[in-house]
N, C-alpha and C positions, 0 to 999 in steps of 0.2 A: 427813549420813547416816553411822551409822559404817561400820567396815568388817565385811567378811563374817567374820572371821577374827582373832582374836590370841590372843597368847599372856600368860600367868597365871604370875606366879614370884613366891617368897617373897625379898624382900632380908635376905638373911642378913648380918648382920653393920654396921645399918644401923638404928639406933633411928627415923628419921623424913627427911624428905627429903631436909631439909637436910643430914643425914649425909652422904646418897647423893653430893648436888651437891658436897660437900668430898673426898670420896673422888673423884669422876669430876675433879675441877678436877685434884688430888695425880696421877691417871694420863693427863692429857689430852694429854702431850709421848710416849705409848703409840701412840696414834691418831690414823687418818686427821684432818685439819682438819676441823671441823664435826660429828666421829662421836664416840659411844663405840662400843665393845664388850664383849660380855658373852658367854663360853665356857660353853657348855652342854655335856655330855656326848654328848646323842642328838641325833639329827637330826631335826627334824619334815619327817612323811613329808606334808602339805598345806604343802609351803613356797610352791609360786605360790599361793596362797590369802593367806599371809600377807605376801605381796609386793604385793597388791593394795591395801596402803594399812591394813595390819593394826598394829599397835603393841604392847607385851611392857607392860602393865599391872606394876608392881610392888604386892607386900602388906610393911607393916609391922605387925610385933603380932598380925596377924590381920585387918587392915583396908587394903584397895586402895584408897593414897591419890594416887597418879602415874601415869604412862605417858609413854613413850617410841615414836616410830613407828620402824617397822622397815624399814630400808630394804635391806637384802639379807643375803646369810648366805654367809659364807664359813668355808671349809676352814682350820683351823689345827690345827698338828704341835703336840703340847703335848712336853713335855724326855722322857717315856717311849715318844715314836713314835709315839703313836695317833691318830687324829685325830679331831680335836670339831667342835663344830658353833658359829662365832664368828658371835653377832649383832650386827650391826652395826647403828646403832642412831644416828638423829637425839642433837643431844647435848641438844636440848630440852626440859627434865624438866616434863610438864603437868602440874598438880598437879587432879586428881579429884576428886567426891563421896565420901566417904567411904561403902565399901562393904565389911561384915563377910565374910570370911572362913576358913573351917576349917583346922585347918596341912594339909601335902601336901608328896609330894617332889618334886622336879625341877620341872618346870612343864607346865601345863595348856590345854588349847585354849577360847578366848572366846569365846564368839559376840559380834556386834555388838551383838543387842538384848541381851546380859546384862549387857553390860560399863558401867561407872557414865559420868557426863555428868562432862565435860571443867569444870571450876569456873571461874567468870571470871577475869579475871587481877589484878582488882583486891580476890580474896580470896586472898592468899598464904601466909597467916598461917595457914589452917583443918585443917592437921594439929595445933596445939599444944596440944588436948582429949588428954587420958591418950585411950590406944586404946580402953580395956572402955567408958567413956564416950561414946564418938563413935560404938564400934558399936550400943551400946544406942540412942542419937538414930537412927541411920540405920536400925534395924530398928523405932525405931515411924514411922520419917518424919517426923523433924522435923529432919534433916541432909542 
């Protein structure tokens, strides 16, 4: 059952997952053993919501292809004193059904039933469709 709650972010700077997993590998000596993290700006004001087994969904392109479950959210000082909202974050990148998304900034609350189905593990490979192509399959349902 998913969860009641996640959260929706665009991977900036991050063409496809694999990206992501070579940049989190390049900062892993950053973080807790077993964690990444990911500094957001705002704080989400339903954070016990998203502590209940909620996960930070990434979009690439336009298309939510991963998530990561959320495993709590700590306070970090960034270099100009202010403080952000660090999620810390399973380092397990699940790779999704590929699900089209609109751009947006900062990130967005999930519901459980919106959020796309977790992909087997033995299809790893099914980000490597161009985006405009994967979203089109996945908006007539054939992805």
């Amino acid at each position: 059952m998913p969860a009641a709650l996640n959260l929706l972010k665009l991977c900036v700077g991050a063409e496809s997952v694999d990206d992501l997993t070579v940049w989190h590998d390049s900062q892993r000596h950053r973080w807790p053993v077993g964690c990444t993290r990911h500094v957001t700006r705002m704080w989400p004001r339903r954070e016990s919501e998203l502590l209940e087994g909620g996960s930070l969904y990434w979009v690439f392109k336009g298309v939510v292809l991963a998530r990561q479950s959320i495993l709590r959210l700590d306070a970090v000082e960034g270099e100009d004193g202010i403080i952000r909202c660090g999620i810390i974050l399973d380092a397990a990148i699940i790779r999704t059904e590929p699900q089209p998304r609109r751009p947006f900034q900062g990130w967005r609350y999930l519901k459980g039933e919106d959020a796309p189905r977790d992909l087997p593990a033995q299809r790893p490979g099914d980000d490597t469709l161009p985006p405009e192509l994967s979203a089109a399959l996945a908006d007539l349902g054939l992805r």
